[in-house]
N, C-alpha and C positions, 0 to 999 in steps of 0.2 A: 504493500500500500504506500501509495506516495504522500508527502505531508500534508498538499492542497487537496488529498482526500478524504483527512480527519474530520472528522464530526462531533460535535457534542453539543447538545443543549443545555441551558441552565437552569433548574430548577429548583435548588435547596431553598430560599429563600427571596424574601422582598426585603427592600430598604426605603424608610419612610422618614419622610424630616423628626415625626415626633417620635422615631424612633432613638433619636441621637442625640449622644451629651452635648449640652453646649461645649467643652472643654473638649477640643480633640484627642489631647491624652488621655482622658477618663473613658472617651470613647476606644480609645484604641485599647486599655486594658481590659473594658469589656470584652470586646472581639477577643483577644489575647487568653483570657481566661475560657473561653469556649474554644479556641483552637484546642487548650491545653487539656479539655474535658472531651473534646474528639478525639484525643489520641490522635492529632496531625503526626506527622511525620518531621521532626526537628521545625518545630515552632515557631524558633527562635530565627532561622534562616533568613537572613535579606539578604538581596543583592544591593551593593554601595558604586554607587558611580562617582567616578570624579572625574578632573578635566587638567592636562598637563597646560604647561605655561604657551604650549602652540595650539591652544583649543583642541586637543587631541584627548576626544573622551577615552576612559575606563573602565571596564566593570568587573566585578567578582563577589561572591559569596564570602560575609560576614556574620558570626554570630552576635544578636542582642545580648545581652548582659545588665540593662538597667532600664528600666522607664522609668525616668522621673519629670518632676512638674516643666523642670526646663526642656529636654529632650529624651535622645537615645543614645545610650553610649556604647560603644564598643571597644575591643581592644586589639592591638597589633605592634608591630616591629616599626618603627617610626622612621626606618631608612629604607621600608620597601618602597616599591613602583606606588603604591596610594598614600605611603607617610610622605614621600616625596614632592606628590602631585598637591597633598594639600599643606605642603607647607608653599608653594607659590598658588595655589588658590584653592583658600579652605570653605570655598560652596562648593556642595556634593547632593546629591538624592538617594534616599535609600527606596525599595522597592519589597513588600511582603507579599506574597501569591502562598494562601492555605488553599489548596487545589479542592481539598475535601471539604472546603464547607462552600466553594464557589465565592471566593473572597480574597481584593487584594488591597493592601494600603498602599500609598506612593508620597515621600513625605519629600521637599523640599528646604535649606536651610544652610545655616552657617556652621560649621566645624571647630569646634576650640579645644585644646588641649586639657583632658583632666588633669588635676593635681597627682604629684608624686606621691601623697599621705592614700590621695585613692586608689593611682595604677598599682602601689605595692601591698593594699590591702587586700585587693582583688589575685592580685598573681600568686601572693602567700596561701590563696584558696582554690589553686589550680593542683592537679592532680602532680606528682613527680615528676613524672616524665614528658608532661608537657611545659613544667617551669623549664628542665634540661632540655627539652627539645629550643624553646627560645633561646639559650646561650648558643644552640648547635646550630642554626641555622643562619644565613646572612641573608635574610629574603630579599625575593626577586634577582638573587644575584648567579651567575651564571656558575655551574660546577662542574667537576669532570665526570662525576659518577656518583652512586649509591654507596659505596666503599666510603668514598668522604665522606658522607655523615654519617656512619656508624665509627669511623675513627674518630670524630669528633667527639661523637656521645661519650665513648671509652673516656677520652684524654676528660670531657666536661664532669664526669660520674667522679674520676679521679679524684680531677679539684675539688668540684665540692659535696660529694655526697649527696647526702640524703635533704640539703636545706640549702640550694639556689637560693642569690638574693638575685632583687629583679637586676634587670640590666638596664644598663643608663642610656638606651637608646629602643625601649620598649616600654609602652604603657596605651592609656587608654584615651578616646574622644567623645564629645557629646554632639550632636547634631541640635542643633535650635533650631525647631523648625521655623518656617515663612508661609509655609501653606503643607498642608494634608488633605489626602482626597483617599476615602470609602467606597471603594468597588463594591457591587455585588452582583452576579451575574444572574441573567435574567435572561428566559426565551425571544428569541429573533434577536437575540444581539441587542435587543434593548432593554442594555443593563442597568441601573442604580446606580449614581456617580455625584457625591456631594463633596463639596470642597469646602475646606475651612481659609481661611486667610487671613493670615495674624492682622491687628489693628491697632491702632495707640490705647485704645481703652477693652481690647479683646479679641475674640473672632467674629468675623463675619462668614456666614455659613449661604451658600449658595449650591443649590442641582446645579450640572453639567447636563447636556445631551450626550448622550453614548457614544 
C-alpha cells in the first residue's frame, strides 16, 4: 500500500469552546492526564523544532519533563545540533500527536535556559546509566563507531562510579509559550482546532478552520 493510500477517519471525540480551560496549560494537563489514563504510548513524546542562524529549520523527538505555569521544559546536551541552534535563536515549536485518542497540541514560544539548582536536580533523578550515558556522548557530533562509546562508558564508569555529577554543558529549557492550539480530529477532515494566544492581560482563545 502506498502512503496517498492511507485512510483513517476520526472519531474518538469533539472539541467544544466550553469545553476548555481558559488557561492553556490547565488545558493541556487535562489532555495530559487522559493521554496518561489511555495508556498512550510514551506520553510525554514531542517533536521540538528549531531554526539555525540560516533559517535552516530542525526537528526531533524530545521528552517532557515538567508543565509548569510558565511552560514546558525539557532536557538535553547544550552543544548539540538544537543547544546550538537555540543558543542563536531561542524560538522553537514543540508538536504532541497522542494518535490514540485522535489529539494533537502545537505550542509556539521562546526558549530560556533552566537554572543549574534545577538541571542538577533533575539529572541526580535520572536513572545510572543515562547520567553516564551524558558524560559518554558528544551529541550531534560525528564518531567512528559503536566501539567508541562503549570505550567511553568503561573509561566514564571508571571515573566516577556509581554518582555522575551533571556536566557543565548539559541541563535543561522551558518553552514560554506565545500561542497553543488543540487538535482534535474529526470526520471529513473537519477537525477541532482552537488557538490560545498569549495577551498583556491573558489569553485570547479563538477556533481555527481545519
Amino acid at each position: 500500500m502506498e502512503p496517498a493510500e492511507l485512510r483513517r477517519e476520526y472519531t474518538f471525540a469533539g472539541l467544544r469552546r466550553k469545553d476548555l480551560n481558559a488557561d492553556p496549560i490547565e488545558q493541556f494537563r487535562n489532555w495530559f492526564s487522559e493521554a496518561l489514563e489511555a495508556q498512550v504510548l510514551e506520553p510525554n513524546a514531542m517533536t521540538l523544532a528549531t531554526v539555525d542562524r540560516a533559517g535552516q529549520p530542525s526537528s526531533r523527538t524530545v521528552l517532557l519533563k515538567d508543565i509548569a505555569h510558565r511552560g514546558f521544559s525539557f532536557y538535553t546536551n547544550y552543544q548539540s545540533r538544537k543547544g546550538r541552534e537555540l543558543e542563536q535563536n531561542p524560538k522553537a515549536a514543540l508538536t504532541i500527536f497522542w494518535g490514540a485518542l485522535e489529539r494533537q497540541v502545537c505550542v509556539r514560544g521562546t526558549v530560556e535556559k533552566l537554572s543549574r539548582e534545577q538541571s542538577d536536580a533533575y539529572f541526580k533523578s535520572r536513572p545510572i546509566g543515562s547520567r553516564l550515558g551524558a558524560w559518554v556522548s558528544i551529541q550531534s557530533e560525528v564518531i567512528a563507531s559503536r566501539e567508541h562509546l562503549e570505550k567511553r562508558l568503561t573509561e566514564v564508569t571508571s571515573q566516577y562510579g556509581d554518582d555522575p555529577p551533571l556536566p557543565p554543558y548539559w541541563g535543561g529549557y522551558i518553552l514560554v509559550p506565545i500561542t497553543v492550539e488543540f487538535w482534535q480530529g474529526r470526520p471529513n477532515r473537519l477537525h477541532d482546532r482552537f488557538l490560545y494566544t498569549r495577551e498583556e492581560k491573558g489569553w485570547k482563545l479563538e477556533r481555527l478552520s481545519p
